[in-house]
C-alpha positions in Angstrom: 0.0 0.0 0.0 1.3 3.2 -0.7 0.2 4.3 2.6 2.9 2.3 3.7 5.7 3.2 1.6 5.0 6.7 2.2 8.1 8.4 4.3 7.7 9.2 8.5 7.3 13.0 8.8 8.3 14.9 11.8 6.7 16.9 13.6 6.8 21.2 13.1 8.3 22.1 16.2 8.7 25.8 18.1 12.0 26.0 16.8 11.6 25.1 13.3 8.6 27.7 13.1 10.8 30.6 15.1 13.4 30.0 12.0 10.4 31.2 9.4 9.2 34.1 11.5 12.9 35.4 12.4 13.7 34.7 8.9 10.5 36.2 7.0 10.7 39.7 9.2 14.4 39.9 8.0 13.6 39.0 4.3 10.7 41.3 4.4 12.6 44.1 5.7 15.8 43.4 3.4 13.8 42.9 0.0 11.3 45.3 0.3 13.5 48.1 1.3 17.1 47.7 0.1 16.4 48.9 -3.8 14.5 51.8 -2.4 17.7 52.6 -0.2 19.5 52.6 -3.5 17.7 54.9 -5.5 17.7 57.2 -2.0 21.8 57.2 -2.5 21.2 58.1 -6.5 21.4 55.4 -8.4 20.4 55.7 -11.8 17.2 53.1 -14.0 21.0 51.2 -15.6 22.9 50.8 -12.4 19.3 49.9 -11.0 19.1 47.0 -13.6 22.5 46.4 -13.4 22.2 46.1 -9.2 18.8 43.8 -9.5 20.4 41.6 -12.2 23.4 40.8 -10.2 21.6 40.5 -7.2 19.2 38.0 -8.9 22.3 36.3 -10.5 23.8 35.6 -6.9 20.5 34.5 -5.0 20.4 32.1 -7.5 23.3 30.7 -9.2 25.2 29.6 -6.3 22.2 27.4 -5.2 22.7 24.3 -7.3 26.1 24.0 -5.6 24.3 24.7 -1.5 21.8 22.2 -2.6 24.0 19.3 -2.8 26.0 20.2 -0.2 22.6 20.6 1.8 21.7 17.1 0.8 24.6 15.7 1.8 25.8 17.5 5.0 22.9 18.4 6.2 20.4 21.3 6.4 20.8 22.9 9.9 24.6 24.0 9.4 24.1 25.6 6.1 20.9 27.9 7.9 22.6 28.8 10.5 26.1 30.5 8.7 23.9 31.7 5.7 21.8 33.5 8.3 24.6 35.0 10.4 26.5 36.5 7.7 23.5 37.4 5.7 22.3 39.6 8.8 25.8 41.0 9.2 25.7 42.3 5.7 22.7 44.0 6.0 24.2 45.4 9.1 26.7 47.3 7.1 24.6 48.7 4.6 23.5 51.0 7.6 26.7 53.2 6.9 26.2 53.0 2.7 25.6 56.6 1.3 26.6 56.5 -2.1 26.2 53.9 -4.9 29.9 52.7 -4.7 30.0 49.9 -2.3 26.1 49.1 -2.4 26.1 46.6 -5.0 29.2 45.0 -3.4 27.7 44.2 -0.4 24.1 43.2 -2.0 25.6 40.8 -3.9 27.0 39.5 -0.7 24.2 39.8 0.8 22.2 37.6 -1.9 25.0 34.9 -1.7 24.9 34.5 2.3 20.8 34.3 2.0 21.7 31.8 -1.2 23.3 29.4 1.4 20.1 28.9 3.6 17.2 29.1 0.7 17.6 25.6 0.1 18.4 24.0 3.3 15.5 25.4 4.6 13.2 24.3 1.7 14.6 20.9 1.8 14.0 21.2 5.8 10.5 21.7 5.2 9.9 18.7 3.2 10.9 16.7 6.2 8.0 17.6 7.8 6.0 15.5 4.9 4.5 13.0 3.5 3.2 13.2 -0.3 -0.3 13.2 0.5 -0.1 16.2 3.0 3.1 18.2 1.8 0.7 20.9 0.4 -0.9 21.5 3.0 2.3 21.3 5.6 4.5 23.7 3.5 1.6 25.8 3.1 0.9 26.2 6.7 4.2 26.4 7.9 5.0 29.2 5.3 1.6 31.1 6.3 3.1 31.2 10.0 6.5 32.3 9.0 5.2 35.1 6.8 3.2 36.5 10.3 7.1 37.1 10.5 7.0 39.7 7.7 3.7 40.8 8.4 5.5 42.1 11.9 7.9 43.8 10.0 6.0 45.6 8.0 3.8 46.8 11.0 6.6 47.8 12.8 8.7 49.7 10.5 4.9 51.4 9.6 5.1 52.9 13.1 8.8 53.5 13.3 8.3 55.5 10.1 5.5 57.8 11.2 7.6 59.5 13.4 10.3 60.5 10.4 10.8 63.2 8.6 8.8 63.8 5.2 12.1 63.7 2.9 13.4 60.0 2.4 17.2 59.4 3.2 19.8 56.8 3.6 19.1 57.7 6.9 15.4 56.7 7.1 16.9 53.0 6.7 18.8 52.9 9.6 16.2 51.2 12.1 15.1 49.2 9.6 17.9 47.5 8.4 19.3 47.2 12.1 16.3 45.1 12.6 16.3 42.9 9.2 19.9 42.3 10.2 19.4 41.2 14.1 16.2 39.1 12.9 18.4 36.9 10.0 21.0 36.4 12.8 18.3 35.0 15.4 17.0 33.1 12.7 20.2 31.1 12.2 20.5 30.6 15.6 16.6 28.8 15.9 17.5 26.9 13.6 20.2 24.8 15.8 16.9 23.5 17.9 15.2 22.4 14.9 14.8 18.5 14.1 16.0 17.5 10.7 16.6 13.9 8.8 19.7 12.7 8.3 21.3 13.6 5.4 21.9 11.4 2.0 25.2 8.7 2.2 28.4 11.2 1.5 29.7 8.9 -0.9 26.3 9.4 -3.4 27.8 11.5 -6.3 25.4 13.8 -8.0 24.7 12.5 -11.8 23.5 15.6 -13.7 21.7 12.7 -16.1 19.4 11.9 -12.6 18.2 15.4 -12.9 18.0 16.2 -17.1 16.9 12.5 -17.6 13.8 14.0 -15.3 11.3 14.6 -18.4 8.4 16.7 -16.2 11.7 18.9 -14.3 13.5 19.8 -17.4 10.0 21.1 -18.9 9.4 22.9 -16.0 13.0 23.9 -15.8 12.2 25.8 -19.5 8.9 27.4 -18.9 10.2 28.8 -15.4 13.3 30.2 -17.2 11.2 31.8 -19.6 8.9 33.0 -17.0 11.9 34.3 -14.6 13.2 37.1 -17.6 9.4 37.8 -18.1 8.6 38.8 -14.6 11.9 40.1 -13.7 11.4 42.6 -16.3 9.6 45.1 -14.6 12.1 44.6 -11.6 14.3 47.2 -11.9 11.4 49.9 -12.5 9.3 49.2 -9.8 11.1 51.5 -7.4 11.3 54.4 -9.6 7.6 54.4 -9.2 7.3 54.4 -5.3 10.2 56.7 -4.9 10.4 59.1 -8.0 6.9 59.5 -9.2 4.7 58.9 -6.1 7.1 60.1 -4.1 6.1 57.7 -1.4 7.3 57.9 2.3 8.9 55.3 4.4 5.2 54.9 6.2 3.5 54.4 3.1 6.5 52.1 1.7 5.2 49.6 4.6 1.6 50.3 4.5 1.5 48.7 1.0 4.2 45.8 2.7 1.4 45.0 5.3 -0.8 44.5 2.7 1.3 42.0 0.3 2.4 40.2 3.3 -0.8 39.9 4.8 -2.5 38.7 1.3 0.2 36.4 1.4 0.4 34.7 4.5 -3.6 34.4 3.8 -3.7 32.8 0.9 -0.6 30.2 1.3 -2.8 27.9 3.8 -5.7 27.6 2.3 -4.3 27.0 -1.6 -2.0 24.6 0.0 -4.4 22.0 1.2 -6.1 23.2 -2.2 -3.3 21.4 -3.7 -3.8 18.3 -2.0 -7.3 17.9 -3.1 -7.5 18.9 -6.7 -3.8 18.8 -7.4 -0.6 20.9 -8.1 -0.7 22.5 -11.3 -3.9 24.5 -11.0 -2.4 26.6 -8.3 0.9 26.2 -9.9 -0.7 28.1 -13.2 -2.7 30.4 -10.8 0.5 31.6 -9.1 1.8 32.6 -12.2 -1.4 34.7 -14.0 -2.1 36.3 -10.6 0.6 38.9 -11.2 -0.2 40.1 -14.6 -1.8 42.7 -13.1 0.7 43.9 -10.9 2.7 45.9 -13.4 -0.5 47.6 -15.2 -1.8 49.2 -12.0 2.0 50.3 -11.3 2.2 51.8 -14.5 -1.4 53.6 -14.5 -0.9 54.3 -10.2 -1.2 58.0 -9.8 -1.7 57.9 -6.1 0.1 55.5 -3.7 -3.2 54.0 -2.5 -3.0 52.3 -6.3 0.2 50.2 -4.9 -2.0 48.9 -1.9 -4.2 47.3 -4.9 -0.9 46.0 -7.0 0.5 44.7 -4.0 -2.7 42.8 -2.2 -2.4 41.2 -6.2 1.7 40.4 -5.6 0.8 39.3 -2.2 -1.7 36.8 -3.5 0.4 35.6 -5.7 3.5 35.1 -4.2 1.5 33.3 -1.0 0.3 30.6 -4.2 3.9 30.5 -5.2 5.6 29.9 -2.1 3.5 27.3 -1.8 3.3 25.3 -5.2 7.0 26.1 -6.2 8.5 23.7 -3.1 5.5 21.4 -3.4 5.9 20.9 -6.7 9.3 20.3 -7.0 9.6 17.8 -4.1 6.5 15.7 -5.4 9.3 15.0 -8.8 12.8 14.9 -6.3 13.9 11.7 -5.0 13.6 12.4 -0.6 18.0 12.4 -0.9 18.0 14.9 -3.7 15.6 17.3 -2.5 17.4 20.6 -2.4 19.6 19.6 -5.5 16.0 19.9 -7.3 15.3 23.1 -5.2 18.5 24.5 -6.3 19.1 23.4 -9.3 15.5 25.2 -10.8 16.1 28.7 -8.4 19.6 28.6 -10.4 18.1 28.1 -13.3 15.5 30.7 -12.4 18.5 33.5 -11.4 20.2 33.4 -14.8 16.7 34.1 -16.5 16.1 37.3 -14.1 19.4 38.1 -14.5 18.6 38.4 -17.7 15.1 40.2 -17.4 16.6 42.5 -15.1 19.3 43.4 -17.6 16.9 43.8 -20.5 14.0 45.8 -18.5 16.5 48.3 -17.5 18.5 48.6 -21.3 15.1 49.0 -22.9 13.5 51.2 -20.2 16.9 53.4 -20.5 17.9 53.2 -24.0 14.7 53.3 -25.8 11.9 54.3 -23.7 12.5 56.6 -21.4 15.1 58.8 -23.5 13.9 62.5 -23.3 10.2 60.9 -22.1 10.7 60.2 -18.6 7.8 58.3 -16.5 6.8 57.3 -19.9 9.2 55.2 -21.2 9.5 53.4 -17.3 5.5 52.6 -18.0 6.1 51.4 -21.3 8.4 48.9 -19.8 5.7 48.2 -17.2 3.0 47.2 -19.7 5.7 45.2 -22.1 6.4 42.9 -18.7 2.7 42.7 -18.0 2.2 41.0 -21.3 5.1 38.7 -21.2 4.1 37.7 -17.9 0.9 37.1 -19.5 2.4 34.9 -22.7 4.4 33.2 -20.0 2.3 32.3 -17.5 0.4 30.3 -20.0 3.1 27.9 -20.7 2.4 26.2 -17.5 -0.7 24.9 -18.7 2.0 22.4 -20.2 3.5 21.4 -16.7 3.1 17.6 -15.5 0.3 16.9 -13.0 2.9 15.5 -10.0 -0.5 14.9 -7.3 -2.4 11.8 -8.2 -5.4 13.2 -6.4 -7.3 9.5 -6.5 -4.5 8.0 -5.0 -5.1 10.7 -1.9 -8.4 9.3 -1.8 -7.3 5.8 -2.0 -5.3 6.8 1.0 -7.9 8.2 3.2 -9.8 5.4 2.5 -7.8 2.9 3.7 -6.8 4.8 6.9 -10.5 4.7 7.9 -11.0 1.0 7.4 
C-alpha cells in the first residue's frame, strides 16, 4: 500500500517555526527596502538594472552547488552560517551613502541568503508525506510570513515619526532590525529537528536530474517566466520613490498588505493542492501577477500600490507554496534541495537576464527625453510577457495523483 511506503514525517516544532518568523521579518525588511535605499543614495534606472540583475544572478546561481552540499551534510549548518552573515551584511549597509559599495555588499548579501534558501526548503519537506506536503508547507510558510507581516507593521510605526524627505538615513532602524532578525533566525535553527542527510559517498549524476522529463520542462517554462517577470524589476522602485514620491510609512503600509494577502492565501491554496492537485495553483501563481505591473504603470496615487500589491501578495503566497511542493512531489527524498536548487539557479540566470533587459530597454529606448513614460512602457511590455508566460504552464506535468489521496484516506478509515 502506498500508505505504507510513504516516508515518517516529523513533527513542526517551536524552533523550526521561530526559524520562518525570524527569517521572514528579515527578508521582508531586506527585500522590500534595500532597492529603495538605493535609489535614495542616487542610483540611476542602468545601475538599478545592473544592481537587480546581479543580485538575482547571486541569489540564484550559487544554489545548485548549497543544494547538494545541503543534501549531503545536512540542512541545519548551512541555515545557521547563511543567516549570520547574511544579517551581518545587511548590518553594514547601515553606513552606505553613495552607490559605490552598495552593489558590493548586496551581492553579498544575496549569496549568504543563497546558502540557507535551500536548506530550509529541503528542511520543510521533512515535515511531509506526499499526500499532506501541500498542506504542511503551506501552513508552515503562512506562519513564517506572520514574521514579515510584523515587520511591515513595525517599520509602519517607526516610520510615522520620520521626517517627510526619504534618506539613507530613514533605513537605519530598519535594516538594524532585518539584520538582528536573520541572525536570530540562524541561531533557531540549531533546535530544529531534521533527517539525516543522503550517504556522503552518493555523487550527483546531472543525467538523474535532465533524464527527469516533467523537471527539465518545468526547468524551461520557469526560465522563460523568470526574464518575463523580472522585467519590470528594476522599474518598480522608480515608481514608489520618484513618481509617487512615497514615504517610508507608506512604503510599509503597501508591505502589510502583500504580506498579509500572502500569509492568507498560502494555507488555504496549500491544502487546495492536495485535493485537486498541483498545477492549477501552480498556473494560478503565475497569472495572478499580470496585473501587478499595469496598475503600477497607471498608479497616480500611492493607495494604487495597496491594490498592486494585495495582487503580488496573493500571488507570491500561491507561489511559495506550489513552487516547493511541486518540485519535491518530482525529487527523490536524498535529492531534495539539489532539485530546489538546481531550478532557483536556473530561475536566477533568467532574471538576470530580465533585469538586464528591462533596465537597457526602459533606459535606452523608452525613457530617453520621455521620462515616466518610457519606465510605464516597460511596465505594460512585462505585464504581457508575464501574460504569454504564464500560460506555458498549462503544459507542466500533473505530479499529485489526487485518487491516490483518496485511496489513501480510505484505507486509513478502514
Amino acid at each position: 500500500m502506498r500508505e505504507e511506503g510513504e516516508e515518517r514525517a516529523l513533527q513542526p516544532s517551536k524552533a523550526l517555526y521561530g526559524t520562518g518568523v525570524a527569517g521572514s521579518f528579515a527578508d521582508s525588511l531586506s527585500n522590500r527596502y534595500i532597492s529603495l535605499l538605493a535609489v535614495a543614495v542616487g542610483v540611476t534606472v542602468s545601475q538599478m538594472s545592473w544592481l537587480r540583475a546581479v543580485e538575482s544572478l547571486s541569489r540564484h546561481i550559487f544554489q545548485f552547488v548549497w543544494g547538494r552540499l545541503v543534501d549531503r551534510h545536512g540542512k541545519r549548518r548551512f541555515i545557521l552560517a547563511g543567516r549570520v552573515l547574511n544579517g551581518a551584511l545587511i548590518a553594514a549597509l547601515i553606513f552606505i551613502r553613495a552607490p559605490g559599495w552598495l552593489i558590493p555588499l548586496v551581492v553579498g548579501i544575496a549569496i549568504c541568503w543563497s546558502l540557507a534558501s535551500p536548506a530550509w526548503s529541503s528542511l520543510m519537506g521533512d515535515y511531509t508525506t506526499s499526500s499532506t506536503r501541500g498542506e504542511v508547507i503551506g501552513q508552515i510558510s503562512s506562519l513564517s510570513q506572520a514574521g514579515g507581516v510584523a515587520a511591515m507593521v513595525i517599520s509602519l510605526l517607526i516610520s510615522l515619526n520620520q521626517p517627510e524627505e526619504t534618506t539613507p538615513e530613514s533605513f537605519t532602524i530598519i535594516l538594524a532590525m532585518a539584520a538582528v532578525m536573520s541572525i536570530a533566525s540562524g541561531l533557531l535553527s540549531i533546535f530544529a529537528e531534521e533527517k539525516p542527510p543522503a550517504p556522503s559517498g552518493e555523487r550527483l549524476e546531472l543525467s538523474k536530474l535532465m533524464g527527469d522529463k516533467r523537471y527539465v520542462r518545468y526547468l524551461a517554462i520557469n526560465m522563460a517566466y523568470g526574464l518575463s517577470m523580472s522585467f519590470a524589476w528594476p522599474l518598480f522602485p522608480f515608481i514608489v520613490v520618484d513618481k509617487l514620491g512615497m514615504k517610508i510609512w507608506q512604503i510599509a503600509a503597501y508591505s502589510i498588505c502583500s504580506a498579509a494577502f500572502a500569509m492568507l492565501s498560502q494555507r488555504r491554496l496549500g491544502r487546495l493542492m492536495d485535493r485537486i492537485g498541483r498545477r492549477p495553483v501552480v498556473v494560478f501563481s503565475r497569472l495572478s501577477m499580470v496585473a501587478a505591473p499595469l496598475v503600477y504603470a497607471l498608479a497616480g496615487d500611492w493607495t494604487h500600490i495597496l491594490v498592486a500589491e494585495a495582487m503580488l501578495g496573493v500571488g507570491m503566497g500561491a507561489w511559495m507554496s506550489s513552487g516547493p511542493t511541486y518540485i519535491m512531489d518530482m525529487a527523490p527524498p536524498e535529492m531534495r534541495a539539489t532539485y530546489i536548487a538546481a531550478n532557483t539557479a536556473v530561475f536566477g540566470v533568467s532574471s538576470f537576464i530580465g533585469n538586464l533587459a528591462g533596465g537597457y530597454v526602459t533606459d535606452n529606448f523608452l525613457a530617453a527625453g520621455h521620462g515616466f513614460a518610457g519606465i510605464q512602457m516597460g511596465l505594460f511590455i512585462s505585464s504581457i510577457l508575464r501574460l504569454v508566460t504564464g500560460l506555458l504552464y498549462l503544459l507542466i506535468y500533473e505530479t499529485h495523483s489526487v485518487r491516490d489521496r483518496g485511496v489513501e484516506a480510505e484505507t486509513k478509515e478502514l
